[in-house]
C-alpha positions in Angstrom: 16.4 -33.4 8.6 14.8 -30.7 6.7 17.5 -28.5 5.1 17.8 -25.5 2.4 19.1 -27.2 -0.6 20.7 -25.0 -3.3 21.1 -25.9 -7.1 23.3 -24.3 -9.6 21.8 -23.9 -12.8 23.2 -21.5 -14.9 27.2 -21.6 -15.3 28.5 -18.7 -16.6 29.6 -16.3 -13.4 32.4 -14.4 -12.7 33.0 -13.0 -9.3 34.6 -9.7 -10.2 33.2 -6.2 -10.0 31.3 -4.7 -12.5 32.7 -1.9 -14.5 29.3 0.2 -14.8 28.9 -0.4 -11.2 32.0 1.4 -10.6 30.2 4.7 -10.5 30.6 7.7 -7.9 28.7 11.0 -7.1 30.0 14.1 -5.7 26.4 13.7 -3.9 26.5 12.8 0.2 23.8 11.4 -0.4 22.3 9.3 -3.0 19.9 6.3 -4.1 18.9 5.0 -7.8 16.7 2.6 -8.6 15.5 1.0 -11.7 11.5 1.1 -10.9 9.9 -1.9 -12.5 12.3 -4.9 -10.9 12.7 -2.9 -7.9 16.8 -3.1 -8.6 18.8 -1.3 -6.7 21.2 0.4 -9.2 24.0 3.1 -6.6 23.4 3.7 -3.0 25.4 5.9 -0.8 24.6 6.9 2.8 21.3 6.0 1.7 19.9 5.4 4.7 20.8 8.7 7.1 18.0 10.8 8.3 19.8 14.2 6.5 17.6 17.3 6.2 15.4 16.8 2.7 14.2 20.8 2.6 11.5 21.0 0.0 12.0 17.1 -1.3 10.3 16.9 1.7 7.0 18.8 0.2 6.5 14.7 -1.4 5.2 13.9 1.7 3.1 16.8 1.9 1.3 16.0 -1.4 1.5 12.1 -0.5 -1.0 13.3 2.3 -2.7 15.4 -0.1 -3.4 12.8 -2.5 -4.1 10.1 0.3 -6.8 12.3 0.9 -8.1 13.0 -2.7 -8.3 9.1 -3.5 -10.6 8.8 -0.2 -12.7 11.2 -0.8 -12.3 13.3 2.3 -11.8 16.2 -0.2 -12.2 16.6 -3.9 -10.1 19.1 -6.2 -12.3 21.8 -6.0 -12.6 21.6 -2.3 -10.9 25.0 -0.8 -8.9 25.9 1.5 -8.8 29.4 3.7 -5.2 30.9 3.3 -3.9 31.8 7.5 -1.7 34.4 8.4 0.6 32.3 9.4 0.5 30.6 5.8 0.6 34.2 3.8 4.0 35.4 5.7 6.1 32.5 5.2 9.2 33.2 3.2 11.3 31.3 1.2 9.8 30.0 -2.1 6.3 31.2 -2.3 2.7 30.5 -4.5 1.9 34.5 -3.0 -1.2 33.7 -1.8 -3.0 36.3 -0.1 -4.4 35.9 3.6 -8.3 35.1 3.7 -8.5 33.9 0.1 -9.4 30.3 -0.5 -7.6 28.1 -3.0 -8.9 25.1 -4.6 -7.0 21.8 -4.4 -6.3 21.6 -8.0 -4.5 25.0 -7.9 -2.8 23.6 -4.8 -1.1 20.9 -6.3 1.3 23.2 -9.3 1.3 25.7 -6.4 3.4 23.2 -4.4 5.3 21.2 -7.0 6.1 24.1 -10.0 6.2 26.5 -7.6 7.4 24.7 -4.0 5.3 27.3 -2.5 5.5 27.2 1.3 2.4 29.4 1.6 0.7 26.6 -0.3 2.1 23.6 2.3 0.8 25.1 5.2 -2.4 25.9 3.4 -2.6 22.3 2.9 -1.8 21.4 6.4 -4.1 23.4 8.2 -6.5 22.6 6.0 -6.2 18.8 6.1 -5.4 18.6 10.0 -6.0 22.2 11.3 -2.7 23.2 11.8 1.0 22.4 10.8 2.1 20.8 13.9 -0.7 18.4 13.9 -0.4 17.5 10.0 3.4 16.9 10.7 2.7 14.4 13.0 0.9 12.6 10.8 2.8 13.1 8.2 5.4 11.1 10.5 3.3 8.2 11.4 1.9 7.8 7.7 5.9 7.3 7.0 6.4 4.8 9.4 3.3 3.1 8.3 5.0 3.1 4.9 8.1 1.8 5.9 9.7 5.0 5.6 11.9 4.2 9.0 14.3 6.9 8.4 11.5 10.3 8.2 10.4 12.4 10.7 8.4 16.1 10.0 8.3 18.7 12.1 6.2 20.7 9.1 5.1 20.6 6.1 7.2 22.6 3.6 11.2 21.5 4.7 12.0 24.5 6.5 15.0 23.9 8.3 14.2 22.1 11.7 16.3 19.1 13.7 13.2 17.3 13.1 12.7 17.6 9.6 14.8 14.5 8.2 14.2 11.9 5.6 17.0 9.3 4.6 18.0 8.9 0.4 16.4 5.5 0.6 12.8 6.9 2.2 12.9 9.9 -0.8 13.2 7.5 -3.4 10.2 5.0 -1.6 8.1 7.8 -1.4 8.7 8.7 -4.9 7.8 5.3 -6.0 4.6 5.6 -4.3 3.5 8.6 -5.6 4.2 7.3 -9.6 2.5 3.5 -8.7 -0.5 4.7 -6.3 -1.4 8.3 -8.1 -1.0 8.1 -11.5 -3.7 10.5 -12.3 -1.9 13.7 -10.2 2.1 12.5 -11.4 1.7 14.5 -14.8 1.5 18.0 -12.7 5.6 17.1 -11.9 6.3 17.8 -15.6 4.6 20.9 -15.7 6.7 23.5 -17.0 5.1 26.8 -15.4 2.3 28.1 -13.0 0.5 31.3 -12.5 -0.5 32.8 -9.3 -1.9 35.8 -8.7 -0.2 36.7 -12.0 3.3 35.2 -11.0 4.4 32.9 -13.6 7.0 31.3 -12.0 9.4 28.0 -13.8 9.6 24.3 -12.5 12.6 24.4 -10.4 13.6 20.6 -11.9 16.7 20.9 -14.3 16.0 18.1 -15.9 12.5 18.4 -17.7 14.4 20.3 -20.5 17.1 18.2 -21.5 15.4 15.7 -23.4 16.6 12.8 -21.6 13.1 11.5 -20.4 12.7 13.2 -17.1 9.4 14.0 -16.0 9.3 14.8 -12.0 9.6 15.0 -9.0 11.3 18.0 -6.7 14.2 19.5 -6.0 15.3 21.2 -2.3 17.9 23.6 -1.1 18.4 24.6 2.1 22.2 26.0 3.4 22.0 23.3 6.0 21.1 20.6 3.3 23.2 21.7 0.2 21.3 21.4 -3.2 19.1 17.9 -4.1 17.4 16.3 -6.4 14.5 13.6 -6.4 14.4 12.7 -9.8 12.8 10.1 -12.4 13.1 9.4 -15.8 11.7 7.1 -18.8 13.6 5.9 -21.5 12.6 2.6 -23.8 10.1 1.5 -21.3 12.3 1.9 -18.2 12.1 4.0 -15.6 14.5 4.8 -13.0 13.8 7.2 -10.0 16.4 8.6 -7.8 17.9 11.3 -4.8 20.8 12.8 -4.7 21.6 15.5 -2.3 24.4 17.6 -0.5 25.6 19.8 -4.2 27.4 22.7 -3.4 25.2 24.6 -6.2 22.6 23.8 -8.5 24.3 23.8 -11.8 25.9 20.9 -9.5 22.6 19.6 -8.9 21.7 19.7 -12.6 24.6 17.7 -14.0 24.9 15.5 -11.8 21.1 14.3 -12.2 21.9 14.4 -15.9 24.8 12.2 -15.1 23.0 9.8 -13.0 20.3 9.4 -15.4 23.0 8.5 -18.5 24.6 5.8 -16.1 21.8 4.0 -15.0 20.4 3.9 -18.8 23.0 3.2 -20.5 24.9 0.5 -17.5 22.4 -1.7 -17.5 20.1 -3.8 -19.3 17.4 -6.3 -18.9 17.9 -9.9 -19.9 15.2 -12.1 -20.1 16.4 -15.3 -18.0 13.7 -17.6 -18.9 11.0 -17.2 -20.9 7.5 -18.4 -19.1 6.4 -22.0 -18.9 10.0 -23.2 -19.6 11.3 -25.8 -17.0 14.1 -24.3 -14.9 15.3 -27.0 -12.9 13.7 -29.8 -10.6 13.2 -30.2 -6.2 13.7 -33.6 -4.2 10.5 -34.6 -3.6 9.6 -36.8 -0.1 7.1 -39.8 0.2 5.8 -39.2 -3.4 5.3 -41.1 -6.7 8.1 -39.5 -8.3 11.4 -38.6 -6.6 11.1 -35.1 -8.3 9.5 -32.5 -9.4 10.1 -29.9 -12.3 9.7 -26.3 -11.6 8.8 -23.6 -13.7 7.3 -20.0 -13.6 4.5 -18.9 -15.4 5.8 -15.3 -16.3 8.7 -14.9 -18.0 11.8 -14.4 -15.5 13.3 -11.1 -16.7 16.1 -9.7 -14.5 17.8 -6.3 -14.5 22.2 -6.5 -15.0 25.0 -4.9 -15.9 25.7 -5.4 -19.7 28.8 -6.1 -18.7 27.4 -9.4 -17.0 24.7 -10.4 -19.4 26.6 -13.4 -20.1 28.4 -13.9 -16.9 26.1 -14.1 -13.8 24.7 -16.9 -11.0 21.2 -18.4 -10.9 20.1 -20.0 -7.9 17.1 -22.4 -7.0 16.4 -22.1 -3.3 14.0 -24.0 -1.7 13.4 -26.5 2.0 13.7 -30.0 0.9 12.9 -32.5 -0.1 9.5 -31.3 -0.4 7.0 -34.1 1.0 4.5 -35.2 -1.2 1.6 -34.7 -2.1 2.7 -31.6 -3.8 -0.2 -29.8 -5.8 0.4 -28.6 -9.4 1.0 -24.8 -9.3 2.2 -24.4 -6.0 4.8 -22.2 -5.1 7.6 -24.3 -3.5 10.9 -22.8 -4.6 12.2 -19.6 -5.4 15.4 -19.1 -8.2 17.5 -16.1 -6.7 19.9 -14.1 -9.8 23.3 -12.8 -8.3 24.7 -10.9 -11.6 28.0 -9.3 -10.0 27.9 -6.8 -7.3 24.3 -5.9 -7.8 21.9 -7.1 -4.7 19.8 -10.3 -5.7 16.6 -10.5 -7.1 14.4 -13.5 -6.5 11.2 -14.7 -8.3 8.7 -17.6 -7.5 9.2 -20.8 -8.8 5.6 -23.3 -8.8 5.4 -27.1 -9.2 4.6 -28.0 -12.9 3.0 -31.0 -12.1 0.5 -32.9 -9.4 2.8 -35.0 -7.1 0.9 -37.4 -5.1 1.8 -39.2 -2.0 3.2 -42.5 -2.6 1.7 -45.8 -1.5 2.2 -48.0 1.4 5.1 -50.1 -0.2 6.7 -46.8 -1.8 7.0 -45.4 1.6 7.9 -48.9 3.1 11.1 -48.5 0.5 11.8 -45.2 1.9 12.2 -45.8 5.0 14.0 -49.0 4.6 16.7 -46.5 2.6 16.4 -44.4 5.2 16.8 -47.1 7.6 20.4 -48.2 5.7 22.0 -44.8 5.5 21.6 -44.1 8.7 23.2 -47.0 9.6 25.7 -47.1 7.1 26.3 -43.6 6.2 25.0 -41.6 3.0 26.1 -42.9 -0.4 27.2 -39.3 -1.9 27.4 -35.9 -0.4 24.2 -33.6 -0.5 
């Protein structure tokens, strides 16, 4: 009977909780991860739809730049500014009714600015009205895996409707650093003019010299004060939401504060460097009773520094394989437990060809078979 077989091969573990990942956040809501090994560093009520207020304008330039990279719109393309888009209040681009703005003046007019005028600009423009745009806007999110977001506009104004979980914010994010590089630079952008209204990016952290360089922040009364945030430092980058700050110096240092932790709490180890042998699967009906696995990347894995020394690495796989086993298949997968931090897992591929074995090899086989059947195995598996 086929069953999943597990291998210890590294020793050093110790099942105790890690000191850096004994951190807590006056947020109600928070998520960090560490980009590249897609390691999730803190989550707290990560998953509750909670109002996002203008975090939620992400979306609104997800769609925007969904629609850039398809070419249904270039940035010079313009849009006519509605009535309905030159009296909304709250934080404002000023646009004036009947004008028509190009995309490219859009963009900072949304993310410097987190003009509303400039949201609903966008959404009648894309769909040809807000309602409309939300809905998609919804649907796009599900599409994305974005389970926990539903829109009922396109700028966060307060609405039972308008909610997007930690967890989605952070995805989102994510997906606008990885799929549009060439329009994330505009979230580092210090000011903007409009209509001769220079006005500041609202992000706290772009000034502090700590490697921040996006993405929004939100405030509503209903939502508190938040944060979508990301930052580089040494090559790493970790992007995260907080939310639910009773002010926005609150909001400031505690996105400082996040940022230090995950940077200076964790580290990334290099397991195995690529093309080294890291262990070996039961192979069935072949020419050899094994056979050596290996990856052909090095096997780097985000931990505490704490548990650099002291963690668990696993090879998982359904076994024993049967032969013929082809050189360079995947057929196993090591999973790294280093504390309390969720696993990672990372291919593993046969290092050799494995062929079947012949007619008196599997003749011996099943005679063994045969005998510990009827006898009982030799040693427990």
């Amino acid at each position: 009977m086929t069953a999943i077989k597990t291998v210890l091969c590294l020793i050093a573990f110790l099942a105790t909780t890690v000191s850096g990942l004994a951190f807590e956040t006056i947020a109600s809501s928070a998520y960090v991860i560490d980009v590249q090994s897609g390691a999730v560093l803190y989550a707290k009520d990560a998953e509750r739809p909670i109002p996002p207020a203008s975090m939620s304008k992400l979306m609104t330039l997800n769609m925007l730049f969904e629609a850039l990279k398809s070419g249904r719109i270039t940035m010079d393309s313009k849009f006519s500014v509605s009535e309905k888009a030159h009296l909304m209040g709250g934080s404002k681009m000023f646009l004036r009714q009947g004008e028509r703005v190009a995309v490219r003046d859009l963009i900072p007019g949304i993310i410097v600015q987190s003009g509303n005028d400039a949201c609903v600009v966008v959404a009648e423009g894309l769909e040809g009205s807000e309602a409309a745009f939300a809905r998609k806007m919804t649907a796009r999110a599900k599409n994305l895996g974005m389970n926990n977001s539903t829109f009922a506009n396109a700028t966060g104004w307060p609405h039972p409707n308008q909610r997007m979980s930690a967890r989605d914010l952070v995805v989102l994010a994510t997906r606008l650093q990885n799929e549009f590089p060439e329009y994330y630079s505009y979230f580092a952008q210090d000011t903007f003019t409009w209509a001769n209204i220079s006005q500041n990016n609202r992000n706290p952290l772009l000034k502090m010299g700590i490697g921040a360089d996006g993405l929004k922040t939100g405030h509503t009364q209903e939502a508190g004060y938040g944060l979508v945030g990301s930052a580089v430092q040494d090559g790493r980058r970790v992007t995260f939401m907080i939310t639910g700050m009773q002010s926005s110096a609150d909001r400031a240092s505690e996105g400082e504060r996040v940022i230090n932790w995950a940077f200076r709490n964790f580290t990334e180890k290099t397991v195995y460097e690529k093309d080294v042998v890291v262990g070996t699967a039961d192979v069935w009906l072949g020419k050899e009773s094994t056979v050596e696995l290996y990856s052909p990347t090095a096997i780097k894995a985000l931990m505490p520094y704490d548990a650099v020394d002291n963690y668990k690495a696993t090879i998982r796989y359904t076994g024993p394989i049967e032969a013929p086993i082809a050189k360079d298949a995947q057929i196993a997968t090591l999973v790294i437990q280093a504390n309390d931090m969720a696993a990672t897992k990372y291919p593993l591929y046969a290092k050799s060809n494995v062929p079947k074995t012949g007619l008196l090899g599997r003749m011996k086989v099943s005679a063994s078979k045969i005998k510990e059947e009827l006898m009982g195995p030799s040693e427990d598996r």
